[in-house]
N, CA, C and O atoms as CSV, one atom per row, in Angstrom:
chain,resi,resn,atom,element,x,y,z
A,1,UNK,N,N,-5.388,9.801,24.923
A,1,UNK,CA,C,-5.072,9.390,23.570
A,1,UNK,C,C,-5.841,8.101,23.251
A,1,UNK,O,O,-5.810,7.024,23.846
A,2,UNK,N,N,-6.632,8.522,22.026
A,2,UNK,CA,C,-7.163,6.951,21.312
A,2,UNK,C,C,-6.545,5.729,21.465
A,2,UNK,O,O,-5.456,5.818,22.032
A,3,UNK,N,N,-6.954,4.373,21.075
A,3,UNK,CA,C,-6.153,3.439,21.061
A,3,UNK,C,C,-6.649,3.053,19.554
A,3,UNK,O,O,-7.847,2.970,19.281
A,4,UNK,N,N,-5.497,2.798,18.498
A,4,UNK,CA,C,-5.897,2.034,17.774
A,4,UNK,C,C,-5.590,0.649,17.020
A,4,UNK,O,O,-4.476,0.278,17.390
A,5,UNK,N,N,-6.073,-0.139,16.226
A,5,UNK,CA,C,-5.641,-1.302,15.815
A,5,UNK,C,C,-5.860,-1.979,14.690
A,5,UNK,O,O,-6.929,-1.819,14.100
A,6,UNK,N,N,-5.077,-2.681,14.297
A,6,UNK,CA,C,-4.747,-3.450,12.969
A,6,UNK,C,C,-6.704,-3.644,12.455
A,6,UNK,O,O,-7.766,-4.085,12.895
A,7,UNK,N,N,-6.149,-2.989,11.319
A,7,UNK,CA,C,-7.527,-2.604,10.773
A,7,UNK,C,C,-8.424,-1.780,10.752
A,7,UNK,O,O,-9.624,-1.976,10.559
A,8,UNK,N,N,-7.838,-0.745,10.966
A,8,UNK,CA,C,-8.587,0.185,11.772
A,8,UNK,C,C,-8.584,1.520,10.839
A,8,UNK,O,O,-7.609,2.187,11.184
A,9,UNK,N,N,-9.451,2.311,9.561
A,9,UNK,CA,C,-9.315,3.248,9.009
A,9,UNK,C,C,-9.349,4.424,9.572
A,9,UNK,O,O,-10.355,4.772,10.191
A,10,UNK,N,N,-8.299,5.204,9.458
A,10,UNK,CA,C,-8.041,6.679,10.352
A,10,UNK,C,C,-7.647,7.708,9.262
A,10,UNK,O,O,-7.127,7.691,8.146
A,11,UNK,N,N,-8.295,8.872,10.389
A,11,UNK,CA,C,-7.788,10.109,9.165
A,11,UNK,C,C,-6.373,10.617,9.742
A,11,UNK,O,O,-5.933,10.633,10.892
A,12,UNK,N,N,-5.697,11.123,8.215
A,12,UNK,CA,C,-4.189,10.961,9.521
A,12,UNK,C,C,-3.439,11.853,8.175
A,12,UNK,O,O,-3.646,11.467,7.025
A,13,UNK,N,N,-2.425,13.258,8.497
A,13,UNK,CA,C,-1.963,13.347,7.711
A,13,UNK,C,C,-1.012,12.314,7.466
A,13,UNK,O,O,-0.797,11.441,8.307
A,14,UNK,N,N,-0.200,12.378,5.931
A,14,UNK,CA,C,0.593,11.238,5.399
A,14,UNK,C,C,0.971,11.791,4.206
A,14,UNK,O,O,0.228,12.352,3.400
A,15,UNK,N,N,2.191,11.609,4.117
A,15,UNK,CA,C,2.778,11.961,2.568
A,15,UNK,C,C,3.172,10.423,1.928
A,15,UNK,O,O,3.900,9.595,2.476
A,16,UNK,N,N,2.526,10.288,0.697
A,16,UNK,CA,C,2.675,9.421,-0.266
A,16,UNK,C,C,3.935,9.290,-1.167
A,16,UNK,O,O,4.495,8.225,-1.427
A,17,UNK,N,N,4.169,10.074,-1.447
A,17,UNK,CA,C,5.395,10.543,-2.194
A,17,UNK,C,C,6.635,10.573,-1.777
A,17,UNK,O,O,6.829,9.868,-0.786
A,18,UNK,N,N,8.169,11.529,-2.457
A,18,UNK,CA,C,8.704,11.985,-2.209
A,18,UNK,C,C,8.896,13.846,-1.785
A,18,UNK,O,O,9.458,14.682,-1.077
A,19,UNK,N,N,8.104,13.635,-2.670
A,19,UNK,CA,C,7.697,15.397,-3.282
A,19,UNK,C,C,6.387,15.535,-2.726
A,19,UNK,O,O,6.206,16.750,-2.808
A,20,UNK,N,N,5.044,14.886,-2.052
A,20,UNK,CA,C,4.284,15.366,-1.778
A,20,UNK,C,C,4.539,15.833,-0.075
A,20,UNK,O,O,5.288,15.415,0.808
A,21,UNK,N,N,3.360,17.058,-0.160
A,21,UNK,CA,C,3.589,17.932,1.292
A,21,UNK,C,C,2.845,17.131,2.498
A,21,UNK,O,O,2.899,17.426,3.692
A,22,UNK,N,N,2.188,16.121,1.946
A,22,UNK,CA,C,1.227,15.400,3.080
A,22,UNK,C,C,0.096,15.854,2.920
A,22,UNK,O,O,0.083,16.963,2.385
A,23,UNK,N,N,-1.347,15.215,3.304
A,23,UNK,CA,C,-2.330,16.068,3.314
A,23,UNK,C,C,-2.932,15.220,4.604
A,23,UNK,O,O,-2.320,14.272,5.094
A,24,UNK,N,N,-4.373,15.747,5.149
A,24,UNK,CA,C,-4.923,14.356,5.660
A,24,UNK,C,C,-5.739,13.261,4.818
A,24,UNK,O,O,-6.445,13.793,3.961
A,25,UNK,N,N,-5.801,12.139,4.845
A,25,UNK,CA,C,-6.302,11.342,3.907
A,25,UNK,C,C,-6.598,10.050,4.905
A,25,UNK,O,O,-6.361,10.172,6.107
A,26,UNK,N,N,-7.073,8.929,4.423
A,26,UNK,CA,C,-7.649,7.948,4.823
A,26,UNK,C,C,-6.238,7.012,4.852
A,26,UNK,O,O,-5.314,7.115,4.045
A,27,UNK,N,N,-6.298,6.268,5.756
A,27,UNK,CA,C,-5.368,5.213,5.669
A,27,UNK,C,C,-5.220,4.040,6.736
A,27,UNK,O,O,-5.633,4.209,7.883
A,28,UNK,N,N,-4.702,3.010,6.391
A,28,UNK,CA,C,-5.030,1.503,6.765
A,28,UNK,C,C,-4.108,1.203,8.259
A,28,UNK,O,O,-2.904,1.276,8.016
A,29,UNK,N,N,-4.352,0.944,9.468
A,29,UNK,CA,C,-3.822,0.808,10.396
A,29,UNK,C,C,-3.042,-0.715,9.976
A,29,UNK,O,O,-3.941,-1.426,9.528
A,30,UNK,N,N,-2.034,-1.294,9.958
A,30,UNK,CA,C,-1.215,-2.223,9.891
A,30,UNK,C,C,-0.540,-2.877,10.731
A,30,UNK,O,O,-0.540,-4.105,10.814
A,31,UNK,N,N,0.312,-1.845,11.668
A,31,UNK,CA,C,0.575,-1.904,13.108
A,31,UNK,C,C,0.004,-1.081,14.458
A,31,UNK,O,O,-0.743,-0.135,14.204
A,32,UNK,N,N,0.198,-1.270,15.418
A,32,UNK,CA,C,0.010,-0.581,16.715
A,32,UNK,C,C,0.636,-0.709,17.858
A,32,UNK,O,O,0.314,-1.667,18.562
A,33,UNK,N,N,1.486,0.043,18.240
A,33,UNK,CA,C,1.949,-0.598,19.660
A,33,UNK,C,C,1.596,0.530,20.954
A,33,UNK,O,O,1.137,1.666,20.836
A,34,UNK,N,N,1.914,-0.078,21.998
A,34,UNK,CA,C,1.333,0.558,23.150
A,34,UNK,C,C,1.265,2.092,23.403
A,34,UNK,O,O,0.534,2.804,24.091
A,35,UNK,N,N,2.755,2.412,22.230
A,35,UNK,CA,C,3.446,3.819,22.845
A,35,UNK,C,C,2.348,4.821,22.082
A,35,UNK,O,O,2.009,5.790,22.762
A,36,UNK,N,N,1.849,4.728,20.974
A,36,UNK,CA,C,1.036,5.084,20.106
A,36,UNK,C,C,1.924,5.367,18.602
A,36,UNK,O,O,1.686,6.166,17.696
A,37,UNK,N,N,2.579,4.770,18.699
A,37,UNK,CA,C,2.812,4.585,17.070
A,37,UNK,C,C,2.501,3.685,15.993
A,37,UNK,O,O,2.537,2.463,16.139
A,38,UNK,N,N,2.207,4.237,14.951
A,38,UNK,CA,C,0.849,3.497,13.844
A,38,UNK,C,C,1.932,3.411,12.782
A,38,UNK,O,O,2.805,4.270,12.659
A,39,UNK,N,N,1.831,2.334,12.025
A,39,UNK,CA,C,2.452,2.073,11.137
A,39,UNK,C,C,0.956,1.785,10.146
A,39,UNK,O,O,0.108,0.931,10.405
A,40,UNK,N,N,0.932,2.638,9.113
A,40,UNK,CA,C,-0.132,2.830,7.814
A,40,UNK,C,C,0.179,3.009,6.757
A,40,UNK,O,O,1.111,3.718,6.378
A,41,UNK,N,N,-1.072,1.955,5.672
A,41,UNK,CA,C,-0.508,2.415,4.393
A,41,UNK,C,C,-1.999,3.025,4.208
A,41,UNK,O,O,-3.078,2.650,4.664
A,42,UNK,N,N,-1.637,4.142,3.341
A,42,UNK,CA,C,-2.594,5.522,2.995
A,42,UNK,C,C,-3.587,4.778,2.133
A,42,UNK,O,O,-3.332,3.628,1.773
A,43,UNK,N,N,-5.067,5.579,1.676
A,43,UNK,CA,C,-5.654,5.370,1.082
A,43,UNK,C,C,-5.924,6.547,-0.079
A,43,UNK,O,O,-5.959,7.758,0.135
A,44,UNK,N,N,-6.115,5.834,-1.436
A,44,UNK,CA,C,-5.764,7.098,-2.602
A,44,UNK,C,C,-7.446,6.471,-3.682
A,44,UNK,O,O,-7.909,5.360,-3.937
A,45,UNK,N,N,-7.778,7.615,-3.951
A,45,UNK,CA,C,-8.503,7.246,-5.184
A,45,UNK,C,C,-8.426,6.596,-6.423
A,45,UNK,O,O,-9.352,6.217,-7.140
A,46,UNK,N,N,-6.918,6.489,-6.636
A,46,UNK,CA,C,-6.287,5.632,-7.883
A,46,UNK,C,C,-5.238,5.008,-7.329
A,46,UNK,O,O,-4.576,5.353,-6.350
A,47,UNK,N,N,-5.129,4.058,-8.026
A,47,UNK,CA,C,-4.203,2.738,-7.668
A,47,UNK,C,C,-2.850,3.362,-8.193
A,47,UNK,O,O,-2.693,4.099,-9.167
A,48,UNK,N,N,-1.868,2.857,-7.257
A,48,UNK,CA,C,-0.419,3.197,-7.551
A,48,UNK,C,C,0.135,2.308,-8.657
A,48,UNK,O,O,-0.017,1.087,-8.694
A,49,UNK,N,N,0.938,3.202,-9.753
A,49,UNK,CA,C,1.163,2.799,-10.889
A,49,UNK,C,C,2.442,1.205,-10.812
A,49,UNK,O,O,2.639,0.288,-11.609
A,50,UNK,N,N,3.103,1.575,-9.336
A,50,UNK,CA,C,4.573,1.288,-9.739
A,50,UNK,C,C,4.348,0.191,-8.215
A,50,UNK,O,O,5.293,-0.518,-7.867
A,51,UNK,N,N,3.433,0.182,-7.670
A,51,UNK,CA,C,3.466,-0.425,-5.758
A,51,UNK,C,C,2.478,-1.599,-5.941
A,51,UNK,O,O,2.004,-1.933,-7.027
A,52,UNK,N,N,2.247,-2.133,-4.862
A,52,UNK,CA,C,0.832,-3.273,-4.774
A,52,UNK,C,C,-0.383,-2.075,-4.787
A,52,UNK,O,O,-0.066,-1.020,-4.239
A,53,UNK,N,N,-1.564,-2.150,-5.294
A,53,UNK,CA,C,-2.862,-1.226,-4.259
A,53,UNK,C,C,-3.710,-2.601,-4.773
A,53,UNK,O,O,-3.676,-3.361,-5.740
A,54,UNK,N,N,-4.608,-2.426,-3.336
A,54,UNK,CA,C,-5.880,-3.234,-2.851
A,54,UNK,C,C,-6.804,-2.335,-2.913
A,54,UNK,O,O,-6.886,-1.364,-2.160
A,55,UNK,N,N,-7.668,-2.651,-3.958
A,55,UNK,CA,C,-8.993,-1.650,-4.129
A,55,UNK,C,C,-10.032,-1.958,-3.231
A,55,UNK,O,O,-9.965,-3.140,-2.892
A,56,UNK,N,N,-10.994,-1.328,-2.701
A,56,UNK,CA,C,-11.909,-1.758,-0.922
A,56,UNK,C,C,-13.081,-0.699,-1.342
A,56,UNK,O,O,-12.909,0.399,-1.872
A,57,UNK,N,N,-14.262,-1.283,-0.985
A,57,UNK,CA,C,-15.455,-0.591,-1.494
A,57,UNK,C,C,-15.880,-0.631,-0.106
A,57,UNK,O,O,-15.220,-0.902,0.897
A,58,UNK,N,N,-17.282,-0.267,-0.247
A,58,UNK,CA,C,-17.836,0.168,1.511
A,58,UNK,C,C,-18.078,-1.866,2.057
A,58,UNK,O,O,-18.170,-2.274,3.215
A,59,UNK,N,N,-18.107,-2.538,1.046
A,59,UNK,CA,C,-18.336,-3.886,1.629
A,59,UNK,C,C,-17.175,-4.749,1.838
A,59,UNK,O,O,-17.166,-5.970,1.679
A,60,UNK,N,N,-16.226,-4.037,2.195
A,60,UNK,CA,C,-14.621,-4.361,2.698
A,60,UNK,C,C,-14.578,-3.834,3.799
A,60,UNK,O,O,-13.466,-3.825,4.329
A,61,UNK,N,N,-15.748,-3.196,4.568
A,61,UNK,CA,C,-15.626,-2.463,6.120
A,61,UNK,C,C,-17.037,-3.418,7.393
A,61,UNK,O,O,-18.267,-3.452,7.394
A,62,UNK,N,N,-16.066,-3.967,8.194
A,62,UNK,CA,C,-17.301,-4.877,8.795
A,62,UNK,C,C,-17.692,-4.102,9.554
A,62,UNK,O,O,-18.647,-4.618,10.135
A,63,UNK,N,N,-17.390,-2.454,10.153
A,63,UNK,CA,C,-18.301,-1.095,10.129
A,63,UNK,C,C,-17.487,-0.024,9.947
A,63,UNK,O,O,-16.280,0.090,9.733
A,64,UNK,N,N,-18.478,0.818,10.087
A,64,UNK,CA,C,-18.079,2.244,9.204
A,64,UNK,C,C,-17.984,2.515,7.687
A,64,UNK,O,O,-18.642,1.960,6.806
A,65,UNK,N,N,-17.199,3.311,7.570
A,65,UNK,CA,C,-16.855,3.152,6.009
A,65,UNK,C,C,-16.381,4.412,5.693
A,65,UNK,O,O,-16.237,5.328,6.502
A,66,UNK,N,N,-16.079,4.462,4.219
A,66,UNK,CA,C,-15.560,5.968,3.705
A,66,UNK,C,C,-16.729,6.313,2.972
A,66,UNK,O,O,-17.488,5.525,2.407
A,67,UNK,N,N,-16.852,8.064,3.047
A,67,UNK,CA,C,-17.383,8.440,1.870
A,67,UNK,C,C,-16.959,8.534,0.830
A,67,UNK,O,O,-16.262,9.430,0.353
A,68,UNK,N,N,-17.631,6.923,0.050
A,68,UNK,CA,C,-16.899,7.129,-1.418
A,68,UNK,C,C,-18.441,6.276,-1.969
A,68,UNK,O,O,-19.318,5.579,-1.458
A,69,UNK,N,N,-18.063,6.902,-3.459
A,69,UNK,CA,C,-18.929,6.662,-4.217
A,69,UNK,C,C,-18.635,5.253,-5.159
A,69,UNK,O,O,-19.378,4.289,-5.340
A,70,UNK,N,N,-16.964,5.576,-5.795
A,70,UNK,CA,C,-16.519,4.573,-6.726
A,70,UNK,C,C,-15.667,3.516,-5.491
A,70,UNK,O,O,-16.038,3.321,-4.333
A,71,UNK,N,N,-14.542,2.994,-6.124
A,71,UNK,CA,C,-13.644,2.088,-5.233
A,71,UNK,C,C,-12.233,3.329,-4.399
A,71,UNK,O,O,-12.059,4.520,-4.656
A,72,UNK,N,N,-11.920,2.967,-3.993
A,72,UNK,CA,C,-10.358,3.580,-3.435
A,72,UNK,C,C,-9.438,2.211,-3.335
A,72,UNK,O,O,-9.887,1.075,-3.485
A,73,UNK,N,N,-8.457,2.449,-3.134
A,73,UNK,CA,C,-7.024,1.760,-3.458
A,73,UNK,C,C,-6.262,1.742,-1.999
A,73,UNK,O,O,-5.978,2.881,-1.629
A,74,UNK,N,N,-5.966,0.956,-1.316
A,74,UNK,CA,C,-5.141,1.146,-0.574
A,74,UNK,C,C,-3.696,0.862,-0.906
A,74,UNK,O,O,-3.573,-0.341,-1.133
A,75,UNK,N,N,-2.272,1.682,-1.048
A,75,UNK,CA,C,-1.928,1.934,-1.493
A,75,UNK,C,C,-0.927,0.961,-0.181
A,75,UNK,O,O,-0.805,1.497,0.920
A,76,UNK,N,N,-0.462,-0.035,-0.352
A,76,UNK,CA,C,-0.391,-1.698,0.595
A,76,UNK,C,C,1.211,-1.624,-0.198
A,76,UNK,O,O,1.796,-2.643,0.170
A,77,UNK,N,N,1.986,-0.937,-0.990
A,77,UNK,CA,C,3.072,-1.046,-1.010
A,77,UNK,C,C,4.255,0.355,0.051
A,77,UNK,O,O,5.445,0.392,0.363
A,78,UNK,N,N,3.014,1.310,0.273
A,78,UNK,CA,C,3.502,2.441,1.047
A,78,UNK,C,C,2.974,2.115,2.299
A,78,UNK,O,O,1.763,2.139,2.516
A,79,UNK,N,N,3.939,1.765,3.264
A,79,UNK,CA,C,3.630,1.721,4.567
A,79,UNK,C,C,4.549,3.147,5.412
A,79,UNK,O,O,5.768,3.265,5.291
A,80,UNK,N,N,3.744,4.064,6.187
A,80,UNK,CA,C,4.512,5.149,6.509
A,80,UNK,C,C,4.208,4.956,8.590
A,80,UNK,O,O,3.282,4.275,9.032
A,81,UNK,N,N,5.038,5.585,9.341
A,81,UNK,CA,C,4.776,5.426,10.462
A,81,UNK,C,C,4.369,6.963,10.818
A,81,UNK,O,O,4.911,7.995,10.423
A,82,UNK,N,N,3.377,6.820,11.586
A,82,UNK,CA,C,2.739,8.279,11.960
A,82,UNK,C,C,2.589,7.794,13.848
A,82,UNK,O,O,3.075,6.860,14.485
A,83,UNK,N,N,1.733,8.884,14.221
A,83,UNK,CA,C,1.861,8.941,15.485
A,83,UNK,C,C,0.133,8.791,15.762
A,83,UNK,O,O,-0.733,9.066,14.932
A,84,UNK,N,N,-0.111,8.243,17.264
A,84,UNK,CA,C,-1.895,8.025,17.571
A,84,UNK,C,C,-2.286,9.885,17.328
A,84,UNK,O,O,-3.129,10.419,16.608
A,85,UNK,N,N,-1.048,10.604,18.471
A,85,UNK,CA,C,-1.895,11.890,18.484
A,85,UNK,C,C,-1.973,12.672,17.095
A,85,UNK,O,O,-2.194,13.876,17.222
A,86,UNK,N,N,-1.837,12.222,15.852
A,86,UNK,CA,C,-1.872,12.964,15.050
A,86,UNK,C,C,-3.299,12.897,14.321
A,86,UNK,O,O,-3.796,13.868,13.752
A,87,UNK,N,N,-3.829,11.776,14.399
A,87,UNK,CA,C,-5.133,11.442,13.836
A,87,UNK,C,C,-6.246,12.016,14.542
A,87,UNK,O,O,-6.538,12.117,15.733
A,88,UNK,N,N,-6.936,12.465,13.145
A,88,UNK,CA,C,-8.019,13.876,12.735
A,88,UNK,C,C,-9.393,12.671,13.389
A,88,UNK,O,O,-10.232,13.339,13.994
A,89,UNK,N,N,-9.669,11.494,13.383
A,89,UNK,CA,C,-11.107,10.393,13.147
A,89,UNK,C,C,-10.370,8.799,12.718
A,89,UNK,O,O,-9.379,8.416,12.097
A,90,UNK,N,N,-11.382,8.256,13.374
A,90,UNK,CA,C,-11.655,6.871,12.926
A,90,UNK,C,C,-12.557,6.769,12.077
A,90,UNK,O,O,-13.603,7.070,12.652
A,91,UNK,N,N,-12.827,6.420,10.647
A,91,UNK,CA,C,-14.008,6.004,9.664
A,91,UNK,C,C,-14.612,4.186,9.582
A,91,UNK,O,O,-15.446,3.635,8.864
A,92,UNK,N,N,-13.810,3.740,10.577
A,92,UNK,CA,C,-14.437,2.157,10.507
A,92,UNK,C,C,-13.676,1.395,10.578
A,92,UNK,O,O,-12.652,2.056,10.749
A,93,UNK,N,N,-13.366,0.230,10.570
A,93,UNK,CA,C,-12.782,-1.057,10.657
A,93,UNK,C,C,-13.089,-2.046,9.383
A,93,UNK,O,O,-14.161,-2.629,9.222
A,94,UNK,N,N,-11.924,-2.133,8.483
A,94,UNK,CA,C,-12.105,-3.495,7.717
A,94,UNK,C,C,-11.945,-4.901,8.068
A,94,UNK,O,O,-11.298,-5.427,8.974
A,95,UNK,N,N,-12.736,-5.431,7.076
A,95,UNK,CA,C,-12.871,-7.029,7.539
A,95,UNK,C,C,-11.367,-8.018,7.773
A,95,UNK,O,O,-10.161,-7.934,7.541
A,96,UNK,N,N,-12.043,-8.671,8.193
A,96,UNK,CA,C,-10.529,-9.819,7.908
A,96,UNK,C,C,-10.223,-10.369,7.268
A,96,UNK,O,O,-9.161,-10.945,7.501
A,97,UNK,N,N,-10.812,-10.577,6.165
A,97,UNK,CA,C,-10.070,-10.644,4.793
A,97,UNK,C,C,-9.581,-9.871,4.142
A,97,UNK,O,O,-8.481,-9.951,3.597
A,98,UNK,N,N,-10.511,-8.813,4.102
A,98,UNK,CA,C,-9.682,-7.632,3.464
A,98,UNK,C,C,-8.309,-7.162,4.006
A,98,UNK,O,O,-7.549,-6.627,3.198
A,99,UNK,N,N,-7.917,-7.308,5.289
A,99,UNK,CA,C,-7.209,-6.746,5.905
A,99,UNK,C,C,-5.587,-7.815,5.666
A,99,UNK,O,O,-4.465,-7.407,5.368
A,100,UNK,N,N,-6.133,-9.507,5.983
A,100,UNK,CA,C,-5.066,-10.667,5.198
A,100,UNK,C,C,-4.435,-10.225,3.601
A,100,UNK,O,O,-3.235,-10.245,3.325
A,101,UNK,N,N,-5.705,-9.772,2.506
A,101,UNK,CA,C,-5.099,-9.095,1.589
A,101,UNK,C,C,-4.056,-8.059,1.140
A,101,UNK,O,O,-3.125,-8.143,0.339
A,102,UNK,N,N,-4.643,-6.758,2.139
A,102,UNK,CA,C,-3.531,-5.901,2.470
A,102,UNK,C,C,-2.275,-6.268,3.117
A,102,UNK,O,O,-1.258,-5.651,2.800
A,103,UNK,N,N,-2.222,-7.267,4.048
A,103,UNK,CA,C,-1.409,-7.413,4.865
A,103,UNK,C,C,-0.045,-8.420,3.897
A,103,UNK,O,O,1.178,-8.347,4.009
A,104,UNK,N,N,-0.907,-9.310,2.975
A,104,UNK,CA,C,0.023,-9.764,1.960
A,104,UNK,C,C,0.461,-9.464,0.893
A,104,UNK,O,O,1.336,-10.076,0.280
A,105,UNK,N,N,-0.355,-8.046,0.404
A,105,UNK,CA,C,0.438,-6.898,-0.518
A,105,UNK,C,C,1.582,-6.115,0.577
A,105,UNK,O,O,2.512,-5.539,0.011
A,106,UNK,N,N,1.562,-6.079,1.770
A,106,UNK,CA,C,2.538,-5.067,2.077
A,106,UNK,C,C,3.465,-5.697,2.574
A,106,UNK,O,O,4.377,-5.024,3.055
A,107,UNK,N,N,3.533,-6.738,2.616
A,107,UNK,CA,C,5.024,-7.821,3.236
A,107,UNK,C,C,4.666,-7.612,4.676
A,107,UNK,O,O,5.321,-8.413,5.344
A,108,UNK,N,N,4.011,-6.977,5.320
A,108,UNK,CA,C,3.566,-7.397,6.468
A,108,UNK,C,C,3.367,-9.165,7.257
A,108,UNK,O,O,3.182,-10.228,6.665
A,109,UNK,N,N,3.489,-8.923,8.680
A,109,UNK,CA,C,2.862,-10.587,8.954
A,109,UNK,C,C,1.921,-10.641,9.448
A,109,UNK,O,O,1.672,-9.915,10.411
A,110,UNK,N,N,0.874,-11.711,8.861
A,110,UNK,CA,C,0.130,-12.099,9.214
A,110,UNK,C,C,-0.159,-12.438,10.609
A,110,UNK,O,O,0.224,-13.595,10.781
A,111,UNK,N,N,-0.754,-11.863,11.884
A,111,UNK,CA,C,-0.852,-12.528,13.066
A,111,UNK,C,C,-1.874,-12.793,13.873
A,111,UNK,O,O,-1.692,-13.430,14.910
C-alpha cells in the first residue's frame, strides 16, 4: 500500500453530497495516518455555493498537476475520510501555501 501525505492530490472515489453516488475525482490529502486513512477534501470544477472552495491552477502544484485547462475549486469546506487502498493515482503535490490556504478554509491545523 502507497503512503500518502498532507498535500498530496489523489484520485479517489468520494461523494460530495448527500444524494451524490460518489464518483472518482481529484482530491486534497489533509490528513494521513499510519493505518492508511486519508482524510480529503474533493476537488470540483465549480466552487461550492454554500462551503469555503480554494480555486488552484497548475501553478498551485510544486509537481504534477491536473489536467485542467480553466481553474478547479477545492471544495476545503467538505472534508470526507476515505481509505489509502481505495485510490485510483497520485496527480502531484501542492505547494505550501496553497496547502496553509486550504488548510485555513477547512478548520484544519496548521502543523
Amino acid at each position: 500500500m502507497s503512503r500518502y501525505f498532507r498535500g498530496d492530490v489523489i484520485l479517489t472515489a468520494v461523494r460530495v453530497g448527500p444524494y451524490d453516488e460518489g464518483k472518482v475525482r481529484p482530491a486534497v490529502v489533509v490528513h494521513a495516518d499510519e493505518k492508511g486513512c486519508l482524510m480529503v477534501c474533493p476537488i470540483s470544477c465549480s466552487p461550492s455555493w454554500d462551503q469555503p472552495s480554494v480555486p488552484i491552477d497548475l501553478e498551485d502544484f510544486q509537481d504534477g498537476g491536473l489536467d485542467i485547462i480553466n481553474e478547479s475549486y477545492v471544495l476545503a469546506g467538505t472534508v470526507v475520510r476515505v481509505h489509502a487502498w481505495t485510490v485510483a493515482g497520485k496527480k502531484g503535490r501542492l505547494t505550501r501555501e496553497t496547502m496553509e490556504t486550504i488548510l485555513q478554509q477547512s478548520g484544519m491545523e496548521l502543523r
